[in-house]
N, CA, C and O atoms as a GROMACS GRO file, in nm:
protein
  468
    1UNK      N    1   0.084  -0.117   0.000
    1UNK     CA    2   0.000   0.000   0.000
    1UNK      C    3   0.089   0.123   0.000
    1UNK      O    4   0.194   0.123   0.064
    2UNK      N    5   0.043   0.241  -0.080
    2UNK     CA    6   0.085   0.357  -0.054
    2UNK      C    7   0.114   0.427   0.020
    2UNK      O    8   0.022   0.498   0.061
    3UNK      N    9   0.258   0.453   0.084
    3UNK     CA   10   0.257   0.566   0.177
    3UNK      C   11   0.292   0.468   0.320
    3UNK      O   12   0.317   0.529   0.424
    4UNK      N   13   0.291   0.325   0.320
    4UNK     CA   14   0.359   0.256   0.409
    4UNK      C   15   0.482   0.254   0.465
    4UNK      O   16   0.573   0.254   0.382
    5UNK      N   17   0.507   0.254   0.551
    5UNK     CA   18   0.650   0.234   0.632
    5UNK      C   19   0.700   0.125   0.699
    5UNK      O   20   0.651   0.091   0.807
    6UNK      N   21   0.773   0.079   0.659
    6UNK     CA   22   0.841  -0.015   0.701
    6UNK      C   23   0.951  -0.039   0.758
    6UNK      O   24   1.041   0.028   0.708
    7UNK      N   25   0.998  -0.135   0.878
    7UNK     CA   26   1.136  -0.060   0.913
    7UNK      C   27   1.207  -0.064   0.876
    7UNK      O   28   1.280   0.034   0.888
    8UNK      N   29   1.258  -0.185   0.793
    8UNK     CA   30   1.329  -0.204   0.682
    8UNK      C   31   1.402  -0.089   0.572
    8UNK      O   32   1.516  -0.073   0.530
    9UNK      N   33   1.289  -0.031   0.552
    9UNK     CA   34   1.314   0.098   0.487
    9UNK      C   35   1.364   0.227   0.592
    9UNK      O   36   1.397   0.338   0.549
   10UNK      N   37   1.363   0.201   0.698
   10UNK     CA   38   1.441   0.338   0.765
   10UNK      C   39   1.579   0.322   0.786
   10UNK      O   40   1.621   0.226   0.850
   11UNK      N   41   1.658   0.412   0.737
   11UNK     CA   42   1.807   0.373   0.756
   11UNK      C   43   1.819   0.429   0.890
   11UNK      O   44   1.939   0.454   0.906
   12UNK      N   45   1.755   0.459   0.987
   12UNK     CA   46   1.843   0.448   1.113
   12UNK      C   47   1.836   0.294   1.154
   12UNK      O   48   1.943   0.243   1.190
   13UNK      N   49   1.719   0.211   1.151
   13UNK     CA   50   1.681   0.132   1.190
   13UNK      C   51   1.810   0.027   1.141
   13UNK      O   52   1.870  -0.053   1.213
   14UNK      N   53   1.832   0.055   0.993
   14UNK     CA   54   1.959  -0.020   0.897
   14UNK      C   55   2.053   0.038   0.991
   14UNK      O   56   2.056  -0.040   1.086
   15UNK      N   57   2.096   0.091   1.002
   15UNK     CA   58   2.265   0.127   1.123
   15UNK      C   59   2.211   0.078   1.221
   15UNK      O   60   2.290   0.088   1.314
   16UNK      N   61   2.106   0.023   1.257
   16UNK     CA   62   2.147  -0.012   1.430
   16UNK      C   63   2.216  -0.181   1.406
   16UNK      O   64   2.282  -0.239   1.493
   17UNK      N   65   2.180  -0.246   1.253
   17UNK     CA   66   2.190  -0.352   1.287
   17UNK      C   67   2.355  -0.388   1.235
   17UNK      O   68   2.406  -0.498   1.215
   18UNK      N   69   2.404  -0.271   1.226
   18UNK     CA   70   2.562  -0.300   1.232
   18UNK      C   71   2.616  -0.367   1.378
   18UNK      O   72   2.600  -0.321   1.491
   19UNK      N   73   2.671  -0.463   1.346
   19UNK     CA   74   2.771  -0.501   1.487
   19UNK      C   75   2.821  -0.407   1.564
   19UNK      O   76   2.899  -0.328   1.513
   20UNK      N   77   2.790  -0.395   1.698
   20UNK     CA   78   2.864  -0.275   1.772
   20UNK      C   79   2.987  -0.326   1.828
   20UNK      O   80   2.978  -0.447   1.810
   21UNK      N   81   3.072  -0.307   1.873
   21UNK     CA   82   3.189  -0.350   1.978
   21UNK      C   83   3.211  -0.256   2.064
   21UNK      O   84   3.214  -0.139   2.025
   22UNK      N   85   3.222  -0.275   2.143
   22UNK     CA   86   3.251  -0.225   2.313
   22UNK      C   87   3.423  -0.182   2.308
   22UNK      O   88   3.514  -0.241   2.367
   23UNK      N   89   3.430  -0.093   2.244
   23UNK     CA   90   3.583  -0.066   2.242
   23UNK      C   91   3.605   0.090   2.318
   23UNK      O   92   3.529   0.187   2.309
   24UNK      N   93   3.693   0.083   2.371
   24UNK     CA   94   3.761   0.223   2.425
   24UNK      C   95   3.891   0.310   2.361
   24UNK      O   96   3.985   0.348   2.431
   25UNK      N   97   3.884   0.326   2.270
   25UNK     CA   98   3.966   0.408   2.198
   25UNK      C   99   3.991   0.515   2.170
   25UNK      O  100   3.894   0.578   2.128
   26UNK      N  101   4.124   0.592   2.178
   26UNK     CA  102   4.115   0.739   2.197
   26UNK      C  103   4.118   0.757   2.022
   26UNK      O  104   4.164   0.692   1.927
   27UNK      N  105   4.030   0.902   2.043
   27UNK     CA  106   3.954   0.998   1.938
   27UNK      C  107   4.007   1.145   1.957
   27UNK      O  108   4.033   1.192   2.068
   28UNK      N  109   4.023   1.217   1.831
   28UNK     CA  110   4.052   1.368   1.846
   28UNK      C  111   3.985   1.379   1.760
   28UNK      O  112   4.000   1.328   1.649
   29UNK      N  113   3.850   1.484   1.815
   29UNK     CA  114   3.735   1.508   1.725
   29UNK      C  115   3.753   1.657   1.673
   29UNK      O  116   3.786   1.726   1.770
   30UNK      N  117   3.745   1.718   1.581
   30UNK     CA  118   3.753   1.868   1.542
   30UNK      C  119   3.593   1.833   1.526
   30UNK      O  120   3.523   1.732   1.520
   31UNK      N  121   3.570   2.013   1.521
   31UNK     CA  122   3.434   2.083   1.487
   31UNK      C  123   3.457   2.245   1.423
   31UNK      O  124   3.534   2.325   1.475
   32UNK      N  125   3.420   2.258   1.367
   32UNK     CA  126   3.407   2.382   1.280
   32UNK      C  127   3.530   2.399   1.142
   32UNK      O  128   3.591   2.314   1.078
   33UNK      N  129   3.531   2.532   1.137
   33UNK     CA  130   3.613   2.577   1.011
   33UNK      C  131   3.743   2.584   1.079
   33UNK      O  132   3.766   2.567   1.199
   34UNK      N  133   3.850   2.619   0.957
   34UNK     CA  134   3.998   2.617   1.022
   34UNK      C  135   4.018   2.798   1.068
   34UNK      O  136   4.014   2.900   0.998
   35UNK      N  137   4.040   2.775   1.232
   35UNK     CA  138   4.053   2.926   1.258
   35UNK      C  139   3.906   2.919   1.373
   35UNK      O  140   3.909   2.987   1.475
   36UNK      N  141   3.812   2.850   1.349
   36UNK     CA  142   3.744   2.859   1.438
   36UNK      C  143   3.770   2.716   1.474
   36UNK      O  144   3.821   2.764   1.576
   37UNK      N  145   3.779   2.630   1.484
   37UNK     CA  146   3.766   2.473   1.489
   37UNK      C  147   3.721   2.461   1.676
   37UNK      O  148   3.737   2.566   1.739
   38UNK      N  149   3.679   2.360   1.738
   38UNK     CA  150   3.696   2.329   1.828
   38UNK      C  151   3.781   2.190   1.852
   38UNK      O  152   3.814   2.155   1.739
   39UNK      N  153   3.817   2.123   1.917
   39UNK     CA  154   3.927   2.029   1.936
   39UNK      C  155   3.912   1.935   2.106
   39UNK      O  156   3.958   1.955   2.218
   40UNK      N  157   3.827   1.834   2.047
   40UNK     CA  158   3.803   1.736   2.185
   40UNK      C  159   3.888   1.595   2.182
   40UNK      O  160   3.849   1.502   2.110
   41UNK      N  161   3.984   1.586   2.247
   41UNK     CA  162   3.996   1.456   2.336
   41UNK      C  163   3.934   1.367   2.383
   41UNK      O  164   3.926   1.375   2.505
   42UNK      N  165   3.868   1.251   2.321
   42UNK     CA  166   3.754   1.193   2.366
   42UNK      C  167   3.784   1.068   2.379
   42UNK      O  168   3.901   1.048   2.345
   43UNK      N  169   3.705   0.934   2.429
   43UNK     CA  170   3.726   0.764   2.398
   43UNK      C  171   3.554   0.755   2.347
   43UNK      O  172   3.441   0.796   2.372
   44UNK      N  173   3.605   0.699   2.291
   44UNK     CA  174   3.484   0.592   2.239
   44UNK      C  175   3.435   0.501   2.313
   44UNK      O  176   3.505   0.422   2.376
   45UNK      N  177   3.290   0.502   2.314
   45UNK     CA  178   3.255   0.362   2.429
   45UNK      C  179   3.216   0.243   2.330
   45UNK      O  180   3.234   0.124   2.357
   46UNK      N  181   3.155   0.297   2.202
   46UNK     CA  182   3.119   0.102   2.125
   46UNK      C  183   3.165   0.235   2.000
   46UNK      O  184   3.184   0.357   1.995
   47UNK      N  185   3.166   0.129   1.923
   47UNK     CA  186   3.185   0.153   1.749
   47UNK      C  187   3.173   0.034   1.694
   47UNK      O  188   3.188  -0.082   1.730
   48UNK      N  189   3.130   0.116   1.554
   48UNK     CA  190   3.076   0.016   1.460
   48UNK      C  191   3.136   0.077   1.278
   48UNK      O  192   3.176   0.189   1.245
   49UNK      N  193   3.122  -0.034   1.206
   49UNK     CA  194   3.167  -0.004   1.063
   49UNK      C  195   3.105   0.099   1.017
   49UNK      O  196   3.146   0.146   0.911
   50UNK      N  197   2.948   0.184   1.106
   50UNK     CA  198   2.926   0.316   1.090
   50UNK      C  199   2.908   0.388   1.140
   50UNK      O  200   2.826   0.475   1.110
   51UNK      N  201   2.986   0.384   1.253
   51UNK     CA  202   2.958   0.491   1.307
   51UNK      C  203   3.011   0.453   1.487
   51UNK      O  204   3.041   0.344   1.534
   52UNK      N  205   3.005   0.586   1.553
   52UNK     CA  206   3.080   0.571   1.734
   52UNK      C  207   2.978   0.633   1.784
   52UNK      O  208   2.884   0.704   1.748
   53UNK      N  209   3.049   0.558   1.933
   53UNK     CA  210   2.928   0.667   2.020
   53UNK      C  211   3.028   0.724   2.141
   53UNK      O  212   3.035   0.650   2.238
   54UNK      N  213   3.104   0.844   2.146
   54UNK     CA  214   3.138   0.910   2.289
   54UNK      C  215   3.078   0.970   2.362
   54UNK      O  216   3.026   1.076   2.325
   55UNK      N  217   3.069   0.938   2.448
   55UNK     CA  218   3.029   0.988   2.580
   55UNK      C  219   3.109   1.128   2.604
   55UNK      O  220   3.225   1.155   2.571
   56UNK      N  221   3.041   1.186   2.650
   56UNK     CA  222   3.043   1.393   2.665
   56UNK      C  223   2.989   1.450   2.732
   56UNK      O  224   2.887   1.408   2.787
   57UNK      N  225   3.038   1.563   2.750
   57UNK     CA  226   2.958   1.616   2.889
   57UNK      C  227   2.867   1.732   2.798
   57UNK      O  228   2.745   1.740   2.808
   58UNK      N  229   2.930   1.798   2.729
   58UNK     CA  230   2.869   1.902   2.597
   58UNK      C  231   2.887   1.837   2.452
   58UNK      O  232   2.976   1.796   2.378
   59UNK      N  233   2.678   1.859   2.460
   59UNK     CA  234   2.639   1.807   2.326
   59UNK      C  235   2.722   1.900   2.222
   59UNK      O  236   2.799   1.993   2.250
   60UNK      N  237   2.687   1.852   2.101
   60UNK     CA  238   2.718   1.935   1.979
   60UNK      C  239   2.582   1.869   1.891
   60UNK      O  240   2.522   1.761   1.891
   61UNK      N  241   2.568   2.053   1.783
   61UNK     CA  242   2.459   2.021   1.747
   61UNK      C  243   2.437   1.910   1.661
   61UNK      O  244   2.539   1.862   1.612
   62UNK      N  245   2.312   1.852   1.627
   62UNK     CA  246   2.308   1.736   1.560
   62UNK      C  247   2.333   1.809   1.405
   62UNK      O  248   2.330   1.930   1.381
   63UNK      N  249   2.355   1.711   1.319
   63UNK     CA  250   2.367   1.730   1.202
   63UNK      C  251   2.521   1.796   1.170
   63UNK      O  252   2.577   1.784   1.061
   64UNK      N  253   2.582   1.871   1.293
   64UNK     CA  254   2.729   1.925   1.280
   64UNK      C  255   2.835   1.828   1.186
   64UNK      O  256   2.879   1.735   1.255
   65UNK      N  257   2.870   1.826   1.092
   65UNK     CA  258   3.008   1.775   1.042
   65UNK      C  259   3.135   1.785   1.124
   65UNK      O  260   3.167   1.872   1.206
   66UNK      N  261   3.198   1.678   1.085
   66UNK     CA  262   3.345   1.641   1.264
   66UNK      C  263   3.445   1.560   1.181
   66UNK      O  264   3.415   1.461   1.115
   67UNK      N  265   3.578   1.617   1.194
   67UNK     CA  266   3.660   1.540   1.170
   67UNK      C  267   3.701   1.444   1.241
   67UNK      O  268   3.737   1.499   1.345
   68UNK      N  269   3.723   1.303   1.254
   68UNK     CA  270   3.765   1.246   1.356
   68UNK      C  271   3.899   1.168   1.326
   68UNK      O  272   3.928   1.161   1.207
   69UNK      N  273   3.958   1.127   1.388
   69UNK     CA  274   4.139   1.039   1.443
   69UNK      C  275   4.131   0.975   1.540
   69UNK      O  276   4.145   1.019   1.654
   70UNK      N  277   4.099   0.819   1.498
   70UNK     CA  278   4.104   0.744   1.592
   70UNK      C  279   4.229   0.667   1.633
   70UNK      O  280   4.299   0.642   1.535
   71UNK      N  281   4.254   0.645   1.691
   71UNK     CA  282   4.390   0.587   1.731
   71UNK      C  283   4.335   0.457   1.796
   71UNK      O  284   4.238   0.450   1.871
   72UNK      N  285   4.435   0.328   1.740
   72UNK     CA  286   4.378   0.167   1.749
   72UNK      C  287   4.484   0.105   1.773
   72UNK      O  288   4.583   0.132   1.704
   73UNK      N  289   4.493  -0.013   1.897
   73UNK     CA  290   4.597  -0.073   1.836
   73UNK      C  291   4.598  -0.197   1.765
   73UNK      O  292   4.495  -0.264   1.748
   74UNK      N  293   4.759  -0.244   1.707
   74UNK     CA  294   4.685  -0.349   1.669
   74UNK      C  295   4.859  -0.479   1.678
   74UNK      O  296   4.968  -0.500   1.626
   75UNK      N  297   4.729  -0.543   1.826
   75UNK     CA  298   4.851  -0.630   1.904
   75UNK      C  299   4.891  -0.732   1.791
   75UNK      O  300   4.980  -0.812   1.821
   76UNK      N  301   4.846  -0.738   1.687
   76UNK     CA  302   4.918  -0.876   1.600
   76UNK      C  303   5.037  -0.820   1.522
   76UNK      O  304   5.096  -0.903   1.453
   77UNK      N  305   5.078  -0.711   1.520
   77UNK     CA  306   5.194  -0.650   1.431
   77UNK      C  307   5.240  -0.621   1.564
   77UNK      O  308   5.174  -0.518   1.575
   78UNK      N  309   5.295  -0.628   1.663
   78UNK     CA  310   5.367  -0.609   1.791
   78UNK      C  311   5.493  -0.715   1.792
   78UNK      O  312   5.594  -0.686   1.856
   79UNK      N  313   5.481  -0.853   1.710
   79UNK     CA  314   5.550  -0.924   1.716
   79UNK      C  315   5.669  -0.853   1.595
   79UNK      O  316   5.791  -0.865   1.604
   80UNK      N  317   5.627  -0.813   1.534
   80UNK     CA  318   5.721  -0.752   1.392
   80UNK      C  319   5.857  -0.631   1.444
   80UNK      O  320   5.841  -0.563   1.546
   81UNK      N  321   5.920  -0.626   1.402
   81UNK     CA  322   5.997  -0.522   1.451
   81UNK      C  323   5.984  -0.425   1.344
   81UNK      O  324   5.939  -0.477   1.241
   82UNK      N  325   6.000  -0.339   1.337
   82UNK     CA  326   6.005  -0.183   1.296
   82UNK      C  327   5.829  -0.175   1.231
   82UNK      O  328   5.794  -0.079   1.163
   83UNK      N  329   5.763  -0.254   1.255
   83UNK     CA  330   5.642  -0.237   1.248
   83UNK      C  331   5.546  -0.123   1.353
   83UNK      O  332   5.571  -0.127   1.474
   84UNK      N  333   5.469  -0.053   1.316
   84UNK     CA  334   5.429   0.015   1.460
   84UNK      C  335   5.310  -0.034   1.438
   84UNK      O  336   5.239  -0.049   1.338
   85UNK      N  337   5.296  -0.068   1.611
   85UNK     CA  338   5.154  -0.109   1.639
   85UNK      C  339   5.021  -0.056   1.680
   85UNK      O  340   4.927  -0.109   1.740
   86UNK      N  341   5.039   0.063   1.633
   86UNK     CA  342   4.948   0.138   1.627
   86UNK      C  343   4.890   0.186   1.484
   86UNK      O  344   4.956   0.158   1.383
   87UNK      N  345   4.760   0.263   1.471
   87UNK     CA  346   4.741   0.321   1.356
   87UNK      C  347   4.632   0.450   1.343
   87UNK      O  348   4.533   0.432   1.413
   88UNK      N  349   4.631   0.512   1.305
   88UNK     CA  350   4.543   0.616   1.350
   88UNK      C  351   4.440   0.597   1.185
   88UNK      O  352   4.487   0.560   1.077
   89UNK      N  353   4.308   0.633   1.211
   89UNK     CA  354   4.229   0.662   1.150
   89UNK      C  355   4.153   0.782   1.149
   89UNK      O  356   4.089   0.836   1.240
   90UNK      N  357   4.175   0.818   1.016
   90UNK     CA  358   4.111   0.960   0.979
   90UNK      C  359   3.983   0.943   0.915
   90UNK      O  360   3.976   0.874   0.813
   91UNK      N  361   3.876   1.000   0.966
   91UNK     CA  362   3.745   0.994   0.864
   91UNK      C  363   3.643   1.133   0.918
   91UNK      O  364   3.648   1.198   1.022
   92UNK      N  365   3.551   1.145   0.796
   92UNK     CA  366   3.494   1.260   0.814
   92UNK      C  367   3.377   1.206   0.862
   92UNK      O  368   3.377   1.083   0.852
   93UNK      N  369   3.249   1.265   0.923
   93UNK     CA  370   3.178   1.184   1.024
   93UNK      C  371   3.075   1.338   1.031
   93UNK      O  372   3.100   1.458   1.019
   94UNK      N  373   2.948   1.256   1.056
   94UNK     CA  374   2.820   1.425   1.110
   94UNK      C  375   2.793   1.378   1.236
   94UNK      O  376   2.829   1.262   1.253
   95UNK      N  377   2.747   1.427   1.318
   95UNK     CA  378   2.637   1.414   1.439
   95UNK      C  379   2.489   1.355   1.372
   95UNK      O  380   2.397   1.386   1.296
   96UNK      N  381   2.539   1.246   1.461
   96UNK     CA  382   2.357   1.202   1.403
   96UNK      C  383   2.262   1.205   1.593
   96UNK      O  384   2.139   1.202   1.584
   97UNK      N  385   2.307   1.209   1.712
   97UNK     CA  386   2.236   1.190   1.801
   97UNK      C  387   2.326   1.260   1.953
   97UNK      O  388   2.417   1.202   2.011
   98UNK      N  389   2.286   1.353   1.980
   98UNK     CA  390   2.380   1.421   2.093
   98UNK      C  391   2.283   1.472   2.221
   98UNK      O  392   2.187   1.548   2.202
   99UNK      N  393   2.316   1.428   2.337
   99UNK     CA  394   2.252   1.475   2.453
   99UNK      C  395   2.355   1.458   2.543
   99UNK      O  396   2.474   1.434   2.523
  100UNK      N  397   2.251   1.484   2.716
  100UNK     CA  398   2.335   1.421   2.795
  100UNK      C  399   2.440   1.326   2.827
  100UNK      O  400   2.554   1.337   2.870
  101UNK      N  401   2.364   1.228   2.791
  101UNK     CA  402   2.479   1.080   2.758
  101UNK      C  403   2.583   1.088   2.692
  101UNK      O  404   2.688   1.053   2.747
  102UNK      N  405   2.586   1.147   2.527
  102UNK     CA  406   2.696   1.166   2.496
  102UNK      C  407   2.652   1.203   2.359
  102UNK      O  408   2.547   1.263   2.336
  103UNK      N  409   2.763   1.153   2.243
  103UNK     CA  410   2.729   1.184   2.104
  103UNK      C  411   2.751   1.095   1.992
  103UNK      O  412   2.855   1.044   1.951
  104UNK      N  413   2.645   1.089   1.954
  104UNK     CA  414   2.624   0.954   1.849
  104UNK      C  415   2.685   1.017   1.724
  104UNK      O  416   2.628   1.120   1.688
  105UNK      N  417   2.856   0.948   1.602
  105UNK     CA  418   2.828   0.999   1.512
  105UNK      C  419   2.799   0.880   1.352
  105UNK      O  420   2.824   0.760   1.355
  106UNK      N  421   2.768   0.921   1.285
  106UNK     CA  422   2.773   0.836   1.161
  106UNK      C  423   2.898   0.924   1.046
  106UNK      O  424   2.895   1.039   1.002
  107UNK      N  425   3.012   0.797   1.023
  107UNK     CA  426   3.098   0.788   0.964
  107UNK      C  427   3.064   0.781   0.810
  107UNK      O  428   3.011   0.680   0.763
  108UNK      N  429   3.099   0.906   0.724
  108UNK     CA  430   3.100   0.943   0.593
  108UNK      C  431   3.107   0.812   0.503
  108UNK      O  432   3.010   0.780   0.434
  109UNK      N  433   3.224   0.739   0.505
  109UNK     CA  434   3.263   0.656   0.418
  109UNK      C  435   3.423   0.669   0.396
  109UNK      O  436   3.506   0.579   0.384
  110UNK      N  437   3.436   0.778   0.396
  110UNK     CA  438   3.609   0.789   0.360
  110UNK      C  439   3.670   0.760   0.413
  110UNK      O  440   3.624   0.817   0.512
  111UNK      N  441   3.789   0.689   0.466
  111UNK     CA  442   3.887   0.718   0.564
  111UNK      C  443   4.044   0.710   0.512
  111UNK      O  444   4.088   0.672   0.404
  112UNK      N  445   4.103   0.752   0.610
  112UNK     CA  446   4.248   0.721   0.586
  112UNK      C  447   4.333   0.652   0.742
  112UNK      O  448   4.329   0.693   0.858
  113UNK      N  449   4.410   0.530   0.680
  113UNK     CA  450   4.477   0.489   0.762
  113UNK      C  451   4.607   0.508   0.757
  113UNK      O  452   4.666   0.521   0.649
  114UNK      N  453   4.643   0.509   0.828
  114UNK     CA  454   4.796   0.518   0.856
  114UNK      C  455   4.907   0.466   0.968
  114UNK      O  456   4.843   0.395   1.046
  115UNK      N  457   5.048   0.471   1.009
  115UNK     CA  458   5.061   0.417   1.140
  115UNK      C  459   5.017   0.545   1.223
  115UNK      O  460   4.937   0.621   1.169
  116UNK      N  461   5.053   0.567   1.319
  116UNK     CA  462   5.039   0.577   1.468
  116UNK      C  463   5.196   0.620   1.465
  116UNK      O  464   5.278   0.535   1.431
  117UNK      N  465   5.250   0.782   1.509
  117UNK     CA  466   5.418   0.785   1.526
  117UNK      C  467   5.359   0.847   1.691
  117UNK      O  468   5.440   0.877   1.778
   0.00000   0.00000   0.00000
């Protein structure tokens, strides 16, 4: 029928059913233009292939665009030498859900990896 909804069809409903993981990972989130930017230090409490959720004490508005740098490690290249076991991830990311609790974002698609110096 016309004009039905289904949940299927709501893409929030589609992101919830991404796998979450319970990870704690440090984040350096920018907000705004260069010259105004703001600049948070944050961890992540779960993430998923779209998206994080940090916990915050000050929302930011929803819909805001955020650069984010996540920093990961990754204990299976620890055995390697001149390998670094770290790696930072760059991706561009909006506010999709911000309150008290904290701030929900959904991850663009792009990213860049790299090591960790």
């Amino acid at each position: 029928m016309k004009g039905d909804f289904r949940m299927e069809d709501n893409p929030e409903n589609e992101r919830r059913h991404l796998e979450r993981f319970s990870v704690k990972a440090f984040a350096v989130v920018q907000t705004g233009e260069r010259g105004t930017e703001k600049v948070f230090e944050l961890y992540t409490q779960d993430i998923s292939s779209g998206g994080a959720f940090f916990p915050v004490e000050v929302p930011l508005p929803t819909g805001e665009k955020v650069k984010i740098t996540l920093y990961v490690s990754i204990s299976a290249l620890e055995q390697f030498r001149d390998v670094p076991s770290r790696a930072k991830i760059t991706t561009d990311a909006k506010v999709v859900r911000s309150d008290g609790r904290g701030l929900a974002v959904q991850f663009a698609g792009n990213y860049l990896m790299s090591p960790a110096t």
